[in-house]
N, C-alpha and C positions, 0 to 999 in steps of 0.2 A: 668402409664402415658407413651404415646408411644413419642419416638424422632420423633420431626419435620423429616423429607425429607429433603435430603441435599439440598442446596442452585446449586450448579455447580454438572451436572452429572458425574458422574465416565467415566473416558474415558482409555482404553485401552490404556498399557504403549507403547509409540513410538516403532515399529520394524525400528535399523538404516537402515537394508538392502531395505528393503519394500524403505523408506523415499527413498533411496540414487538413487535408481531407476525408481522412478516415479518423483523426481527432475529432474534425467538426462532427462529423456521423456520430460519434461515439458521443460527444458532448450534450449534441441533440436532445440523446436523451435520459440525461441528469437532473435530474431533484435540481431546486434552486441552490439545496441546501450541497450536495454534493460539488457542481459546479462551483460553490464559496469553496468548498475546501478543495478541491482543485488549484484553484488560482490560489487559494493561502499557501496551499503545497507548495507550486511554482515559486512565489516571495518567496518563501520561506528557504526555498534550495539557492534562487539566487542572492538572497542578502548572506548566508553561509557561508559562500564561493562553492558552493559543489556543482560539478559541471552537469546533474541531474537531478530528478528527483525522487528520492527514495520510501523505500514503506514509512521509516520514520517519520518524515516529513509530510508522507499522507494520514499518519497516525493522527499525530499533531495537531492536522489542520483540520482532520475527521472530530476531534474532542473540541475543539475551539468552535464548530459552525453547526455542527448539527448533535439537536435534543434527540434524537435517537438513538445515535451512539452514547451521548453520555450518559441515559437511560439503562445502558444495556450494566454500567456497570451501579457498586452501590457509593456511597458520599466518599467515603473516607479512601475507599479503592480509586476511584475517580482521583483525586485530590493525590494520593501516591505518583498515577502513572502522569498528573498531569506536572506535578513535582518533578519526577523522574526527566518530561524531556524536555523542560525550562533547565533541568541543570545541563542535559544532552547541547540545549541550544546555547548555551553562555559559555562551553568548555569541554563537555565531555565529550562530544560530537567529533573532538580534535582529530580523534585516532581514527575518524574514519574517514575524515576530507581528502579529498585526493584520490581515493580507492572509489572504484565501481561495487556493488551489492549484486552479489551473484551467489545466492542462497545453494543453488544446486538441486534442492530440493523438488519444487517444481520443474515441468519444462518448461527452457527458455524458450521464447518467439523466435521458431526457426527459421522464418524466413530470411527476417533482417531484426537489428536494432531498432526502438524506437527511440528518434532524438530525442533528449532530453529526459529519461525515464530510464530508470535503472530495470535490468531484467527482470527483477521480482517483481517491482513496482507497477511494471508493463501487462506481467502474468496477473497479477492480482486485480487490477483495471480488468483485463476480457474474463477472468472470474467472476469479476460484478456483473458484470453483463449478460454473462451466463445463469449466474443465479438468480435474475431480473427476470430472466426468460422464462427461467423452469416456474418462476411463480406466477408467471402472467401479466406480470408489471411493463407497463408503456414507459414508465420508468425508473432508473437507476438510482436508488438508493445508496444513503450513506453504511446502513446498517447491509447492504451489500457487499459492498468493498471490506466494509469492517473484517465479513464474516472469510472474505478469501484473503485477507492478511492475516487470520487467527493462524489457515488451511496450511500454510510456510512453517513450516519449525523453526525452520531456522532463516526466516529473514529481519532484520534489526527491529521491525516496531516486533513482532514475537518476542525478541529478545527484551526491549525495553519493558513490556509487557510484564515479563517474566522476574524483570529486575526489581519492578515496583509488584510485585507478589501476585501478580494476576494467574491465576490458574489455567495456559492457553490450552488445555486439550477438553477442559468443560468448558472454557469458550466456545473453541472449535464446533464442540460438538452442537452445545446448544444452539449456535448457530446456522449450523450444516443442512439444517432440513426445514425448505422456506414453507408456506410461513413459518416464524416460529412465535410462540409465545411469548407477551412480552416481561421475562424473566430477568433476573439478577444474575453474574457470574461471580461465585464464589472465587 
């Protein structure tokens, strides 16, 4: 009797040097404002203990640094979802420490893992980057990444989204086709 197929493909162990360098490239070229949330992101996964770090964590750090994102939503929606992962951060968060985020949804970065960065979290970074591009932007935006964390259905800041009543597929949407208008999501 032959073994099943593994369930999660084999991926080639992180190179730090490769990672540290194609971070910095990527980092380059970030908003002041994203770069803050970046690094809040990072805090934020390491004072947790999560060995990455995840959508939630760049949700988070996205609302906390940059007036563009929290533009996009309206006072009271805003004040939900920023509710929502202040309780995520103090307790609720529990059920997910320990586990990697692997939405499924998007495709993973096939080459390899990025250290430190959870697969969706990874995917939705070269999303921003992509939709930087397609607008013409030298650089990467908060309301970039925002918009390819809506794109995941099913990665945890979606879901928190979802928890504090945000509507992610009029998110999505309004987001989806740069520039966008600068609108409300219902």
């Amino acid at each position: 009797m032959q073994n099943p197929p593994p369930r999660v493909p084999h991926q080639p162990a992180p190179n730090p040097a490769e990672d540290a360098l194609a971070r910095a490239e990527a980092e380059a070229r970030f908003t002041v404002e994203l770069a803050s949330a970046v690094a809040g992101a990072r805090r934020r996964a390491h004072r947790d203990a999560d060995a990455q770090i995840d959508t939630a964590h760049l949700l988070h750090s996205l609302l906390e640094t940059d007036p563009g994102v929290r533009a996009v939503f309206d006072g009271p929606q805003l004040a939900r979802v920023l509710g929502y992962l202040v309780q995520r951060s103090i307790g609720y968060g529990l059920r997910w420490q320990g586990t990697v985020e692997d939405s499924g949804a998007l495709p993973v970065i096939r080459k390899r893992a990025v250290a430190g960065w959870s697969p969706p979290a990874a995917t939705a970074m070269s999303g921003a980057l992509e939709r930087a591009g397609r607008r013409g932007a030298p650089r990467v935006g908060g309301v970039d990444l925002l918009a390819a964390l809506a794109s995941d259905a099913s990665c945890r800041a979606v879901e928190v989204l979802e928890r504090a009543g945000v509507d992610t597929l009029s998110l999505a949407a309004l987001l989806a086709c740069p520039p966008c208008p600068s609108r409300q999501v219902s």
